[in-house]
matplotlib code that plots the C-alpha trace (Angstrom):
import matplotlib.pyplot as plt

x = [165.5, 166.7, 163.9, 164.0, 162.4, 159.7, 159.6, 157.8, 157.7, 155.0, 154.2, 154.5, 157.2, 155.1, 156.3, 154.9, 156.6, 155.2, 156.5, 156.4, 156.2, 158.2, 157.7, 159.1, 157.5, 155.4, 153.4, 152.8, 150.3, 148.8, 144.9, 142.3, 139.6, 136.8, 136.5, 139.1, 137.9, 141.0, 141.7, 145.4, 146.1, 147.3, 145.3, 147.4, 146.7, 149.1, 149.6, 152.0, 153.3, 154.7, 155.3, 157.0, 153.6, 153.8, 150.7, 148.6, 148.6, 148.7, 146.8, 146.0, 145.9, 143.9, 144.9, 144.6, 148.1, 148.7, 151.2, 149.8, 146.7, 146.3, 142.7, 142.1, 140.0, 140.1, 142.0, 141.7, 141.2, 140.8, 141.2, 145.0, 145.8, 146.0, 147.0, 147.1, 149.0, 149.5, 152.7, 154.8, 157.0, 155.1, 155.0, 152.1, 152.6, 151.1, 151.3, 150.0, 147.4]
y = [-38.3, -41.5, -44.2, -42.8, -40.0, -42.3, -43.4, -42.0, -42.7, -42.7, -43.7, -46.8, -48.0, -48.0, -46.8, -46.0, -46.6, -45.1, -47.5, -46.0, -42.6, -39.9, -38.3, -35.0, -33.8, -35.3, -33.8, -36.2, -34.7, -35.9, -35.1, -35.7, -38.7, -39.6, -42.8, -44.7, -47.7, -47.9, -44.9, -45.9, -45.6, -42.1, -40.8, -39.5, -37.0, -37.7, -35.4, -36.5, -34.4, -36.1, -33.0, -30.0, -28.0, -28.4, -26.0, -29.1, -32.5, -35.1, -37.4, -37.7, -40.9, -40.8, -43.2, -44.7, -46.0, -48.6, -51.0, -53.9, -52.5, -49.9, -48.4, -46.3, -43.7, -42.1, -41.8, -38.7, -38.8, -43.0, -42.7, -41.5, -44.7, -48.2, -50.5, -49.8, -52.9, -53.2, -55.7, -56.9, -55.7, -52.9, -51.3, -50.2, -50.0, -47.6, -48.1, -44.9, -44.9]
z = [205.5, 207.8, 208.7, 212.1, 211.6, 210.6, 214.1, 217.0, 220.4, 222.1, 225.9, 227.9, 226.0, 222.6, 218.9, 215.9, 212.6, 208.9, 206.8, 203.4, 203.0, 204.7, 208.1, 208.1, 211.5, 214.1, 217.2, 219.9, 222.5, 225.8, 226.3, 229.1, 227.6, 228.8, 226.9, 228.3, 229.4, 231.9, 233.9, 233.6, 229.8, 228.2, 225.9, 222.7, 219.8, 216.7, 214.3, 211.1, 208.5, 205.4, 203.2, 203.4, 204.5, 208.5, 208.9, 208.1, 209.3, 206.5, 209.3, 213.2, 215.1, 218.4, 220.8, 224.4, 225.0, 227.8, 228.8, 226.9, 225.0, 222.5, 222.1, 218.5, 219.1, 215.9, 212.3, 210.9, 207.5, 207.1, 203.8, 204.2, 206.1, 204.1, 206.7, 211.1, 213.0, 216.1, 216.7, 220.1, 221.3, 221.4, 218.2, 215.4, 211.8, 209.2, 205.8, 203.8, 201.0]

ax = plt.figure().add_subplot(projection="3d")
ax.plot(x, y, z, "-o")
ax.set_aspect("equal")
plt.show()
């Protein structure tokens, strides 16, 4: 598998790069939330596979996604993820457990 496939694109310009580990599918959906805090941003479901088995998720991020600011909603399960960063130029990091 080539390192791009262990980058998605997201909105606004954003990307998000698993950094060890291999990402052999990723769903990227839009949803209505209610928690934004700016009516602009886009609220994001992530769903990233790193195995073979594509029937379940091996975690979800839950995002707000705006130009400059990126809200997390929700990592499902935490104890998957070691490391979240959020760098400029608009990208965010995940390092795997």
């Amino acid at each position: 598998m080539s390192e791009e496939q262990n980058v998605i694109q997201l909105t606004e310009g954003w990307v998000l790069r698993v950094l060890n580990g291999t990402v052999t599918k990723a769903d990227v959906k839009m949803v209505p939330d209610s928690t934004a805090v700016d009516p602009d941003s886009t609220a994001v479901d992530i769903e990233i596979y790193t195995t073979g088995d594509t029937t379940v998720p091996a975690f979800t991020l839950q995002l707000n996604v705006l130009a400059d600011v990126i809200e997390v909603i929700g990592i499902d399960p935490i104890q998957k993820i070691q490391k979240l960063a959020i760098k400029m130029p608009k990208r965010i990091e995940v390092t795997l457990a």
